[in-house]
N, C-alpha and C positions, 0 to 999 in steps of 0.2 A: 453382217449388216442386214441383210436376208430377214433374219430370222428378229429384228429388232420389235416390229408390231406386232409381232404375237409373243416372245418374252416381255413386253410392255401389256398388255390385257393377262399373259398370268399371274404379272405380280397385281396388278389389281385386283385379281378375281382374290388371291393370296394374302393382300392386305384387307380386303372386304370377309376373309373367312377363315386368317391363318391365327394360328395359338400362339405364333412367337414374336410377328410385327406389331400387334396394337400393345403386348405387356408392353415390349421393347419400346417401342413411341413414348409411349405415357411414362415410364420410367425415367428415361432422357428427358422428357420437355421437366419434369418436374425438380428431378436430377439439377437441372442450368437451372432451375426457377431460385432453388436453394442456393446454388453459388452465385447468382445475377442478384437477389436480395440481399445477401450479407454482404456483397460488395456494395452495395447501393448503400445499404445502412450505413456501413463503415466512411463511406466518402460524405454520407448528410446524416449525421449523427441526431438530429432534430426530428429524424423521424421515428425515435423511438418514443418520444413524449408523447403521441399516440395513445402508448400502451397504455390504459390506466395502471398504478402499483397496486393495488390491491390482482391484479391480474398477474403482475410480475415484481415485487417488490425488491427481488435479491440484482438490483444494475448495476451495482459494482462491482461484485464477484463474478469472475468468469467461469468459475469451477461449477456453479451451480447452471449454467446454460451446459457446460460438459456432460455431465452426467444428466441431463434431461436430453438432450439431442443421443446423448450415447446408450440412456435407457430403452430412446422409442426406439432406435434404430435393433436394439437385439432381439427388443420384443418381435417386432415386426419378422423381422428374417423367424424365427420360432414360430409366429403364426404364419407364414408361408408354406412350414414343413407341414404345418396343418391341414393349409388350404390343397397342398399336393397330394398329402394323403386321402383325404378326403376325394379329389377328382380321380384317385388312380383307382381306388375303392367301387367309387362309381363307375368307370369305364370298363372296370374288370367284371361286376357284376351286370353291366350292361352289352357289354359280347358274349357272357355264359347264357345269359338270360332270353335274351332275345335276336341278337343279329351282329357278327365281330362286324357289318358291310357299316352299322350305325357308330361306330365309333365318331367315323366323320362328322356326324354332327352334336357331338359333345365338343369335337374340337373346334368347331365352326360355331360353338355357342358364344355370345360376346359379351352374356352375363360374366362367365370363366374368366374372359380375354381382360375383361374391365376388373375382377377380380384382382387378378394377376399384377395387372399393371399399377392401382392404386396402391396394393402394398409392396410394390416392389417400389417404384416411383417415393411414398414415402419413405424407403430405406436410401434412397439414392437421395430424396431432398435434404436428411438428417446427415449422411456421410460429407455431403457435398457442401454445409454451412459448418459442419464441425470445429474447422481448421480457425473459423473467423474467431472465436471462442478464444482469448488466448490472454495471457500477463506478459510477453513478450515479443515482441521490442516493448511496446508500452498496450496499458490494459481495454481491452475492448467484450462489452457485452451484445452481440448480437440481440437483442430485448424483442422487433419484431421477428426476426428468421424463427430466435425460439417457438415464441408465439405461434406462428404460422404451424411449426413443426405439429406443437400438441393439439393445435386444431386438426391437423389431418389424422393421428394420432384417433381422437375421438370419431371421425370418421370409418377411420377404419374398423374400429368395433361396432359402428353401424353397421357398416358392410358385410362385416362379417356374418355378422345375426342374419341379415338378409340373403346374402350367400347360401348359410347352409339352408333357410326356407327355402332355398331355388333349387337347390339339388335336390332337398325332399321331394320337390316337384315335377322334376326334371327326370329323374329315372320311375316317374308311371308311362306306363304303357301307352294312354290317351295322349298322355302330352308330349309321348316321343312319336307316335303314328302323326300327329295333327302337325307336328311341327316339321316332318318330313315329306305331309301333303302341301303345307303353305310354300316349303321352299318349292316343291314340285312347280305348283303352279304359278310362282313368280318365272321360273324358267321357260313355262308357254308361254305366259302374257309377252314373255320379252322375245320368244321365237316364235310364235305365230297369235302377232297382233292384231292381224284384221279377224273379222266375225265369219262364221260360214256363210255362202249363200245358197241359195234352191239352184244355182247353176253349177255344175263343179269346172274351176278350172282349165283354160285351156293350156294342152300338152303339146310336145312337136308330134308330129307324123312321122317324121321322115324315119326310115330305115335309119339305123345303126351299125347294120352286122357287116364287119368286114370295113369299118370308118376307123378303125383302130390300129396302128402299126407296131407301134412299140409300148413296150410295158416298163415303166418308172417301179423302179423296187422299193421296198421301207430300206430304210439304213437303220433302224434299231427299233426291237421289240419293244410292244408294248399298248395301252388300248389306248384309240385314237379319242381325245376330251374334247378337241376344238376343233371348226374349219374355220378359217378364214376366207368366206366364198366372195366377198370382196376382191381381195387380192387376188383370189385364184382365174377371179374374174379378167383382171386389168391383167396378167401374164397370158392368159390364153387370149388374149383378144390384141395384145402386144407381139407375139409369138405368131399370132397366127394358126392356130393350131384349135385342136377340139379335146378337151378335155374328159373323160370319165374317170371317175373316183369309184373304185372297188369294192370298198366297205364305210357302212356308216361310222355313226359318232357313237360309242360305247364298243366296237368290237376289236378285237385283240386283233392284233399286226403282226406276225413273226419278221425277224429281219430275212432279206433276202427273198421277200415274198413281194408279186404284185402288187403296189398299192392306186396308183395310176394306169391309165394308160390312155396314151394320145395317137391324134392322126399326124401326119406327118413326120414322119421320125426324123429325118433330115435334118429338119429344125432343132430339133432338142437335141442339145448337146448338154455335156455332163453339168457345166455350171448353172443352166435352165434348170435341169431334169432338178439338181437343188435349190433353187428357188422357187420352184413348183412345189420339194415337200417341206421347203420351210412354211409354206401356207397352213400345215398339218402338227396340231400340235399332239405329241405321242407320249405317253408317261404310264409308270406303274400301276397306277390304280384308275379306276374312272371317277370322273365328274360330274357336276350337274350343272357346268357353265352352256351345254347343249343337248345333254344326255336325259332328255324327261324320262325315260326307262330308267334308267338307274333309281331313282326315286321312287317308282313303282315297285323294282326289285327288290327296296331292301325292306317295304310295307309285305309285303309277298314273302319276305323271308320269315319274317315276323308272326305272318299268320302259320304259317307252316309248321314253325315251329310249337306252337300254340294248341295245334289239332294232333299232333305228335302224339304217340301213347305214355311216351313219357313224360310231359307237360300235360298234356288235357284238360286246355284252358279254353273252350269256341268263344268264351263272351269275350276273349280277345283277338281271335279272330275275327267275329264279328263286328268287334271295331275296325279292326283291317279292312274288311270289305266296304265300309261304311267311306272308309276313309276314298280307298280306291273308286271307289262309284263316282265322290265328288272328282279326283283327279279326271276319270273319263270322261263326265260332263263338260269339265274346262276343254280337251283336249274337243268331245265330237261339236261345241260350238264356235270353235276355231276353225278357216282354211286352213285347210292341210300347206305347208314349206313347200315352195316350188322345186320341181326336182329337174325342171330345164331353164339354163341361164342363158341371156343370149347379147351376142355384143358384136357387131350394131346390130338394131331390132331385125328377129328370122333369119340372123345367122346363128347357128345352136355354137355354145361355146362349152358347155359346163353342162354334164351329166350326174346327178348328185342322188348320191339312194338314201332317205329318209324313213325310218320308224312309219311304218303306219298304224291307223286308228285300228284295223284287222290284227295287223301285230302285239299293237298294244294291249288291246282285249286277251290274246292268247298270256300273254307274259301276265299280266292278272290277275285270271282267272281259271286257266288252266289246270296247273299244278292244284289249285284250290279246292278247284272241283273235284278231283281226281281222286285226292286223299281224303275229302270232306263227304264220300259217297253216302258212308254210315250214320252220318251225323245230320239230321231231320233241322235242327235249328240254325245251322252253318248253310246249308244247302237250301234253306226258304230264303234267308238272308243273302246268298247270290241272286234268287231269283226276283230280290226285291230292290236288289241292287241294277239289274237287267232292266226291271220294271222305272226305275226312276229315271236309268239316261234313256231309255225309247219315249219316254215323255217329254224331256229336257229338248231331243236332236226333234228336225224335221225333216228326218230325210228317211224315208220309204225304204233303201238299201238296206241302213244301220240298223232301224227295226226290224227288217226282217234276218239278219246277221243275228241280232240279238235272240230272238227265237229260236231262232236254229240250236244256238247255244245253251239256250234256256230247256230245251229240248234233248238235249243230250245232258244235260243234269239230273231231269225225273226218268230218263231212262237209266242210268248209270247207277240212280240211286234206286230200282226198281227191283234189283235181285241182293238189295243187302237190308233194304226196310220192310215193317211191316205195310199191314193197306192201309190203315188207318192214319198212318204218315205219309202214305202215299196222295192220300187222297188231298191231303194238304197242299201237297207240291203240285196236284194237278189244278187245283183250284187256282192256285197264285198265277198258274202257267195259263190260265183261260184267261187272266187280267192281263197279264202280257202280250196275248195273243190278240184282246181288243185294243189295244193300245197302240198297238203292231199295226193292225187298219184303221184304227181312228186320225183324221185331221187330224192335229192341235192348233188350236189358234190363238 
């Protein structure tokens, strides 16, 4: 019972992004639409007059709605095998190519999802009116279900056409980075809503060390997708107790390992200590219902791949960075998620370690750097990526972070270039460096 509000947000998060709930939906609603019409005909037989006959002229042969409902239904299931192959094709060439961490959002695509579900849905509308079709007991032609049937029938060879324009589209590299930054930063907008201000924040003071007594373990591996700091909130302030959480949201959990740990241990007994980490939702793979890094990571994989000796593609990395630059802009005009909760006001309840803007920059730009040393048009394009969020933010810290960094790029790339590229990098790094002290207003 525990664990009911957060199995209730993954299946939303699940039905807003899963492969198998919207085909399944739309399959079923259309499925009952087909047998709620033929029955509806069948009981108001007046509502086939409707149909003009030059549209359906054969209304007293049943055989002929037979083999029209039974045509589109095999066609249909054989253009499925299509529409599968076709996505397996893609997903296969889309984890060689560029990132297996992107699959996830071919499957979270709702072009696919809607796909899926209209030809699967018309096979399920044609199975499910079939039966009304019949010469016995006495004879009945379904006139509008048919009807209905070949109109979807014609739809679907829209769709189709469109479909495969979508996957033509879909496995470029642009529109898989950009579509991996929008979902990014739907996920700030919805976890760090408010704006930055020129003040940062106020944090507790109060000492910590040794406010801890007992340590709550995971009960099963795996990386943490969700908190629930709400809940976690109303148990430790029900409880009485003070909470700290171990590790964020994106990082693996071994079972049998710390994942809590509270004051008072008296208090926490074993069915607490479980509805404490039912607040904690832990699963195979990460997410992006709280995880803005993972979004960054699998853009970052991308470019990596990209700069590789055996790809040696920058102007896709160069979209990578381009992409990544706007994510950090979202992220440095954001307040940073509170990482002390308190309940009632200046009593600390909840201790929570979040991602920061310093971490984020590493997981970035890092690896990028790193490998991109040699490469004069990858490594202007960090520094211009550096260049656009120390104009973006207004905070004196972040600019000077930024430089530092920016700075440890023309150094790095300083014993693998010539000068003449060098000199390049230094230039862009003296606009960073006014930008670094300049206002903005």
């Amino acid at each position: 019972m525990e664990r009911i509000p957060l199995l209730f947000r993954t299946a939303m998060y699940a039905l807003r992004g899963g492969f198998l709930i919207r085909p399944f939906v739309i399959a079923l609603l259309l499925g009952t639409a087909g047998a709620v019409l033929s029955s509806l005909e069948e009981a108001v037989p007046a509502i086939g007059l409707w149909i003009p006959e030059t549209l359906f002229p054969s209304r007293e042969d049943p055989q002929v709605a037979q083999v029209i409902l039974g045509s589109i239904a095999t066609s249909i299931m054989t253009v499925v095998s299509i529409v599968f192959a076709i996505l397996l094709m893609t997903l296969t060439l889309a984890s060689t190519q560029f990132s297996p961490r992107i699959l996830i959002n071919f499957v979270r695509d709702r072009t696919t999802q809607w796909t899926l579900g209209i030809f699967l849905g018309t096979f399920s509308f044609c199975i499910a009116s079939l039966p009304a079709a019949r010469l016995l007991p006495h004879r009945f032609v379904p006139v509008v279900t048919t009807s209905a049937a070949m109109v979807l029938a014609l739809v679907c060879v829209g769709w189709l056409i469109f479909f495969i324009h979508h996957i033509s589209q879909a496995i470029s590299v642009n529109h898989i980075v950009d579509r991996i930054a929008r979902e990014t930063e739907l996920v700030i907008d919805d976890f760090m809503p408010a704006a930055r201000t020129p003040f940062p924040p106020w944090e507790a003071s109060e000492n910590d060390n040794g406010a801890y007594e007992v340590a709550v373990m995971s009960r099963r591996s795996g990386y943490i997708r969700y908190i629930d700091v709400g809940r976690l909130l109303y148990l430790a302030r029900t409880y009485r107790i003070r909470v700290r959480v171990e590790r964020r949201v994106g990082h693996f959990v071994p079972a049998e390992v710390p994942l809590l740990r509270v004051s008072r241990g008296e208090r926490v007994t074993d069915e607490r200590s479980a509805r404490l980490l039912a607040t904690i939702d832990i699963g195979p793979t990460r997410t992006m219902q709280q995880d803005v890094e993972f979004g960054v990571i699998q853009i970052v994989d991308i470019a990596l791949r990209a700069i590789s000796p055996a790809v040696n593609d920058p102007s896709t990395a160069i979209s990578c960075i381009d992409q990544l630059s706007r994510i950090l802009i979202r992220w440095a005009s954001r307040a940073p998620p509170p990482s002390h909760f308190f309940g009632p006001p200046h009593i600390l309840r909840i201790v929570m370690p979040w991602i920061t803007l310093d971490g984020l920059l590493d997981t970035a730009f890092d690896q990028i750097r790193h490998y991109a040393a040699s490469d004069v048009a990858v490594s202007l394009r960090l520094l211009r990526a550096f260049n656009d969020i120390a104009f973006a933010v207004q905070s004196d810290e972040i600019r000077s972070n930024l430089f530092d960094r920016a700075e440890r790029i023309v150094s790095g790339c300083a014993e693998r270039l010539p000068e003449v590229a060098l000199s390049k990098l230094r230039q862009r790094l003296a606009l960073l460096e006014i930008s670094a002290a300049t206002d903005v207003t």
